[in-house]
N, C-alpha and C positions, 0 to 999 in steps of 0.2 A: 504494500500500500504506500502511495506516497506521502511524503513528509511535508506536511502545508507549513514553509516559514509564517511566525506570527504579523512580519511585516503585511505581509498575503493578506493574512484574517483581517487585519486592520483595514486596508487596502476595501473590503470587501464588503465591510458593514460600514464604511465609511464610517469609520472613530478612532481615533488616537488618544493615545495615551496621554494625558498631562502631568504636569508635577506641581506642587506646592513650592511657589519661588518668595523671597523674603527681601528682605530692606538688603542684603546683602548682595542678592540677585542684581538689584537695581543699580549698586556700589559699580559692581563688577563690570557690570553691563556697561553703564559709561565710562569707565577707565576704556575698555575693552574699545568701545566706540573711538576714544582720544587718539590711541594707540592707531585705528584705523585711520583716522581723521591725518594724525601726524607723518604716518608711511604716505597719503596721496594727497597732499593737502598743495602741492603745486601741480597736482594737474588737473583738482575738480575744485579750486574755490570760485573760479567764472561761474560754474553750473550752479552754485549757494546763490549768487548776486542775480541769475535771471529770474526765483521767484518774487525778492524782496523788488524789483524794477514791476513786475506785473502788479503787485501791492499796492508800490506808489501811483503807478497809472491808474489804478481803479478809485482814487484817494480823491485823484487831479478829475477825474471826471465826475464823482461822485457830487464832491463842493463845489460844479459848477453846474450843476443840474438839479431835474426836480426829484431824484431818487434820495436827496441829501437826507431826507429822517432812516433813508436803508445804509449810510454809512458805516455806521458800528457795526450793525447785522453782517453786512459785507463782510467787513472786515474778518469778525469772531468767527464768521464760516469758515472764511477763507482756511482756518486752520484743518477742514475738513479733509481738504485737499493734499494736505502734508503728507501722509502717508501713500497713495497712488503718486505721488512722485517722487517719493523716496526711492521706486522701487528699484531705481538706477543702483541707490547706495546699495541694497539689499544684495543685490547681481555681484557687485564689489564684493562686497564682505565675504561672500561666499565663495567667489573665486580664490578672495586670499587665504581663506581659512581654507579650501583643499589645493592649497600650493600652486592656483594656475595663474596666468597673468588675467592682472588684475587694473591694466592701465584703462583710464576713461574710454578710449574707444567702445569699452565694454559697457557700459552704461545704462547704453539705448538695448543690449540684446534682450531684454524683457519682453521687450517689444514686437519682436522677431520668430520669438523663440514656442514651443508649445504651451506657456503658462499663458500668452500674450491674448485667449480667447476667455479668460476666468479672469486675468486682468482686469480688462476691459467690462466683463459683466459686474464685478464686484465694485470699481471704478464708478461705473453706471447707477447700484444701491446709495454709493457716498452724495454722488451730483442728487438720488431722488432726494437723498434726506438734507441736503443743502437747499433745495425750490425748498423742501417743507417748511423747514428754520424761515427761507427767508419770507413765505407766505406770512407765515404763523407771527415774525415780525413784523410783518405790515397792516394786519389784522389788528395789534395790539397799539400801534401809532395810530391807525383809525379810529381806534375807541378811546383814545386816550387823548396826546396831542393834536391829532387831528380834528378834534371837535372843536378846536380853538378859532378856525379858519386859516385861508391859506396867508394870511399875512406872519403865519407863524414859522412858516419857511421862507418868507420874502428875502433873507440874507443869510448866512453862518452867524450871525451874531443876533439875530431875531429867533432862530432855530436853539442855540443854546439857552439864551434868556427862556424860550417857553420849556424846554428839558430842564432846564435848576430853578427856575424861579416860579410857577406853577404846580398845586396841588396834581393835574391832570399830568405834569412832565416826570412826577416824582411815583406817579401809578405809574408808569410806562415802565422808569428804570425796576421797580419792584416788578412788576410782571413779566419783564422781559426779560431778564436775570432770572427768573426762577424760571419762566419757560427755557430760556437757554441752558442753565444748568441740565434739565433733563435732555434736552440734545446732546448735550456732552457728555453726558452717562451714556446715552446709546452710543453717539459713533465713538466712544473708549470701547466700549463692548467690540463692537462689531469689527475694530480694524485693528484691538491691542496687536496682536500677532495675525493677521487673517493674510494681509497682503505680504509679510515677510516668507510665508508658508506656502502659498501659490507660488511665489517664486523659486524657491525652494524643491518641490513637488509638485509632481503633475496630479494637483487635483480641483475637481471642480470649485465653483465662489462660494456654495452653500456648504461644503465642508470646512471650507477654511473660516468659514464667518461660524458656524457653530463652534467650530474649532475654539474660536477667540472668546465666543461667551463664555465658553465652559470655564477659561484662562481666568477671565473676568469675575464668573459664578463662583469659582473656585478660591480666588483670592483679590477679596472685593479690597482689604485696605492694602494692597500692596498696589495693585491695579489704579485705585486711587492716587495713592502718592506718586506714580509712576506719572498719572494724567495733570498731576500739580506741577513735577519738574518738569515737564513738555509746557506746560503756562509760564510757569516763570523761565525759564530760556528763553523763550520767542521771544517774552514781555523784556528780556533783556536786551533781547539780539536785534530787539524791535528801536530800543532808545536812541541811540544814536546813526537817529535815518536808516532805519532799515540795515545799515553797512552788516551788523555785526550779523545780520543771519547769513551771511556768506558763509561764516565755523559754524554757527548753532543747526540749521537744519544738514546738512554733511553730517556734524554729531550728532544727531539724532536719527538720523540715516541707520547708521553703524550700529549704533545703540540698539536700537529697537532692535533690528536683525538677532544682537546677541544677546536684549531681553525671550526672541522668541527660541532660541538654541535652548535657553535655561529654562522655558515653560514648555516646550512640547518635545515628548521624545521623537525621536526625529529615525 
């Protein structure tokens, strides 16, 4: 009779194994990421400066148009996005971690390659639940500041006065804020590890997204704190014009790849 490897079984019922990963996990994982970041950091810091340049552009058109109460929204989404484009770094990390060349030309092979159809579908889930966010923000600007009339977006500085200086601006940030919170509980869920895994393994979007909740269900405060240092980096990498996410998403690139090494057996 033959001998089914358990990879097989896995394979088959479509589930993998996780593990319990800890504050140490997370330690690890970003040295591990630095150590990444440090080996290729002259040949993919260009590739950090083109998200923070699409940032700024959306910033530049936002404050000159009528979408400006969708500026924040935009923005806090945008982080949704981080992960599908990480998946370059993820491609990296892996080549360097089983010894192959591991130079930027290698980047874009995600893209290319057989994971490039689960990619794009799981990619697809991020963009739904980004419209959702940014509906569900626009919905709450209409019942809140938007009942003030349109002279409350007449300028940037008519637009902040009604957000800090109005009972209706100050229901907006509490509602939007806790509505956003729960967005960022789900897409932590669904992309802690989902798109470093696809990468990784050829398997479909919906194992790797279960995958990620299990990672999540399984270790809600470490997953937490994990989704805190992804805020505070950007929020760092964010302050000085954008520059500084040139190193912080590349690190975070890397990172994640070797947070998911340390959550799913592999």
């Amino acid at each position: 009779m033959a001998i089914t490897h358990p990879t097989d079984l896995a394979s088959r019922r479509e589930d993998y194994e996780i593990r319990k990963i800890g504050f140490d996990d997370l330690r690890v994982a970003l040295r591990q990421g630095w150590e990444d970041f440090q080996d290729k950091r002259g040949d993919l810091v260009f590739i950090g400066v083109i998200y923070p340049l699409v940032v700024l552009f959306a910033i530049m058109v936002a404050s000159r148009a009528s979408i400006l109460p969708l500026l924040f929204p935009l923005l806090a989404g945008s982080v949704l996005f981080s992960p599908p484009l990480a998946s370059g770094f993820y491609e990296l990390a892996r080549r360097r971690e089983q010894g192959q060349d591991a130079r930027w030309r290698h980047f874009l092979d995600v893209v290319r390659g057989p994971s490039a159809a689960s990619l794009f579908d799981l990619t697809s889930v991020t963009a739904m639940l980004f419209l959702a966010w940014i509906a569900a923000a626009w919905f709450i600007y209409n019942a809140t500041v938007g009942t003030l009339g349109p002279q409350a977006v007449s300028s940037v500085g008519a637009f902040l006065n009604a957000v800090f200086a109005t009972s209706e601006g100050w229901s907006m940030i509490v509602i939007g804020n806790l509505v956003g919170l729960c967005f960022a509980i789900v897409a932590l869920a669904i992309s802690v590890v989902s798109f470093p895994m696809i990468v990784d393994k050829n398997v479909n979007w919906g194992v790797a997204l279960r995958t990620s909740v299990r990672v999540a269900w399984n270790n809600p405060v470490t997953v937490a704190a994990w989704g805190l240092i992804v805020v505070a980096l950007l929020i760092l990498g964010a302050l000085p014009g954008l520059v500084g996410l040139a190193v912080v998403l590349p690190l975070l690139g890397y990172a994640t790849w070797h947070l998911y090494t340390h959550a799913v057996v592999r």
